[in-house]
N, C-alpha and C positions, 0 to 999 in steps of 0.2 A: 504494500500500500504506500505508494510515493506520494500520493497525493490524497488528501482530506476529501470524505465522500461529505459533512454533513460538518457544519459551523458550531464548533463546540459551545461558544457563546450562546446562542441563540438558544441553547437546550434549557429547561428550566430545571429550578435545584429541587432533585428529589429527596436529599436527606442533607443533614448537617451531622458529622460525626459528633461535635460536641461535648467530645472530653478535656477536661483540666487543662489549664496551660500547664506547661511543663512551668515547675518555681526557675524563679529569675536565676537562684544561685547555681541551679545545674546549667545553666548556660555559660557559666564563666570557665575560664582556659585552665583553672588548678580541677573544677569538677572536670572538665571535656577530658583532661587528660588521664585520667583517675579512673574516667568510664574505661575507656579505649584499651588501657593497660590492662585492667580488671574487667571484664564483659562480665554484667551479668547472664543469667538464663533470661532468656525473650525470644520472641516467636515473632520473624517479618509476617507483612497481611501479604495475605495473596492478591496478584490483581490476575485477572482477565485480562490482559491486554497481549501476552504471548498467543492467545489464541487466533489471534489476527494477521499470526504469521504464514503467510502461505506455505512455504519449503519445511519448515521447524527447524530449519540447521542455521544455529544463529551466530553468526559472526562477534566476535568478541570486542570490545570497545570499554572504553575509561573515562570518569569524568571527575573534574575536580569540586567538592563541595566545600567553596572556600568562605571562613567563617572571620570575618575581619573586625578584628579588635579596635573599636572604637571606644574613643574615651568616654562617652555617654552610655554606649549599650551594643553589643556587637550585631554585626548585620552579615546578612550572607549576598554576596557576589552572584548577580546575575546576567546572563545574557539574552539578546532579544538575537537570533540568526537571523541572515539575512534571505530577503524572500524567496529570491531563485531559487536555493538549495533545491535539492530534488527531494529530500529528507526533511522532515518537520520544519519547512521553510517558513521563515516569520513567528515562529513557537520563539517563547522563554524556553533556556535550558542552561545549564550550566557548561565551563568550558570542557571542551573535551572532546576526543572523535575516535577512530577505529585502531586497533592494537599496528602497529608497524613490526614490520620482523625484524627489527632492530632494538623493539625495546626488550629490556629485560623483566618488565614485568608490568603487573599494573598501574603501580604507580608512576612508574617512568613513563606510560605514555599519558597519564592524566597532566601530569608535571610539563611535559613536552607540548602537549598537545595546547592547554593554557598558555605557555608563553609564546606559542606561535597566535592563536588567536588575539589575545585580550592585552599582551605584553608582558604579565606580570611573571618577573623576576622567580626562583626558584629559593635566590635566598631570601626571601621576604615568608615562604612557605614551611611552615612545621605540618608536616605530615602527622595524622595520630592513628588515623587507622582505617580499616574500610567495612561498607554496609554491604550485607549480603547481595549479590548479581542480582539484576533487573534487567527481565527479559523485554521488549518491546514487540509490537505490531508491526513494525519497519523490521526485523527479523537480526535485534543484535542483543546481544548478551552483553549490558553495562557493568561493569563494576566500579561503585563509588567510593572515592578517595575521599574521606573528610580530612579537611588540614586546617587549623588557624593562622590568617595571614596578619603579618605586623603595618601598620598601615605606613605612611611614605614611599610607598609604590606607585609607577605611573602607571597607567593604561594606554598601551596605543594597540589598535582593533586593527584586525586584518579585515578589510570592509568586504573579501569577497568569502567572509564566513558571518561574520558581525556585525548588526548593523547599530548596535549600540548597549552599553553596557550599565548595570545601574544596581543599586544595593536596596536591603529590604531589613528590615528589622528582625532578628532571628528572632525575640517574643510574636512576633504576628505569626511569625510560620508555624512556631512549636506550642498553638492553641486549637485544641481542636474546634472551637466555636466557628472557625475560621475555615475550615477543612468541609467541601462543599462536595457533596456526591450526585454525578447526573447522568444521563442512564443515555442510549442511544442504540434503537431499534435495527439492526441489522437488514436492509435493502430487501435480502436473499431470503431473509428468513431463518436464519442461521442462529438467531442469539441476540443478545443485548451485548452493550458494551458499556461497563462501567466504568467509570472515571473518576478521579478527584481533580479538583478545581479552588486555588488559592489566587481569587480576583487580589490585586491591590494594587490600590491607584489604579493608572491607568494601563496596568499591565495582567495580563491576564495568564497566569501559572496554571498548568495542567497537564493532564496525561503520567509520562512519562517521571516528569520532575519534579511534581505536585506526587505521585506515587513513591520515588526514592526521599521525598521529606515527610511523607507518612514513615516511612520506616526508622528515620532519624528521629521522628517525636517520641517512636513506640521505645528506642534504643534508649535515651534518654529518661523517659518516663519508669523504666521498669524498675 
């Protein structure tokens, strides 16, 4: 699926997950680090959205979940791709793209794949750990890197992946009040497709990325 059958916006919200924000102080860099080292036991949500993969053999890919230490309140680093892509073109995502056979592992290509996009430097990034793989409907196997970045970083966008890049308050994200579930009827006949959906402002968080930060709320919350 290269291209969007049905305008995610336009769907109406069929549920609000609704759980607790996660407290303020597990968001800070001595908790984040503390989880990372220590996992506790926790269970990711399943989504639906691997079922959309035509072939099932999913390509492996990396993305960076960069968590940047602001002096008021830390915010997580987002990107808006740019529309041509043949892949969730014009989606919010974070940085990141397909394993190269050079890297050596997952994190080498989230780390790589970020400073070619968005600019940001590798030493401005602490790496803490990553969230279980996230399969998509575009037919790749994510695996997320979460890292806390130190801010006096510049950004400069690769314009023919980025079309611009912008921060979000990691309290908004990691409340479920905020965490919007909406459903979308399959053409064929085939099934629903559920989604989550994290509006803010004027950017509109879903699917894919909106699913890999459900699993960061559930990681943190447990």
């Amino acid at each position: 699926m290269s291209k969007l059958i049905f305008d995610p916006e336009s769907l109406p919200v069929d549920s609000i997950a609704n759980e607790p924000a996660v407290a303020s102080e597990r968001l800070m860099p001595d908790f984040l680090r503390q989880r990372f080292s220590h996992p506790p036991i926790w269970t990711p949500e399943f989504n639906n959205e691997e079922l959309l993969a035509k072939n099932k053999i999913f390509r492996p890919a990396s993305v960076l979940i960069p968590i940047v230490m602001r002096s008021d309140e830390p915010t997580l680093l987002l990107t808006q791709r740019a529309a041509h892509l043949q892949h969730h073109g014009g989606q919010i995502s974070f940085p990141g793209g397909r394993v190269e056979l050079s890297d050596l592992n997952p994190v080498e290509t989230a780390l790589r794949e970020t400073e070619e996009e968005v600019g940001l430097q590798r030493k401005h990034v602490e790496v803490l750990g990553r969230l279980p793989e996230y399969r998509t409907g575009t037919g790749y196997e994510v695996s997320p890197v979460v890292s806390l970045v130190a801010p006096g970083f510049d950004v400069m966008t690769d314009p023919g992946e980025v079309a611009s890049v912008f921060e979000v308050p990691l309290s908004f994200l990691m409340d479920g009040r905020h965490h919007q579930r909406r459903v979308f009827q399959m053409p064929d006949g085939s099934g629903q497709r559920i989604f989550y959906a994290m509006p803010f402002d004027t950017y509109f968080i879903w699917g894919a990325t909106a699913g890999m930060l459900r699993n960061l709320f559930h990681f943190l919350r447990a």
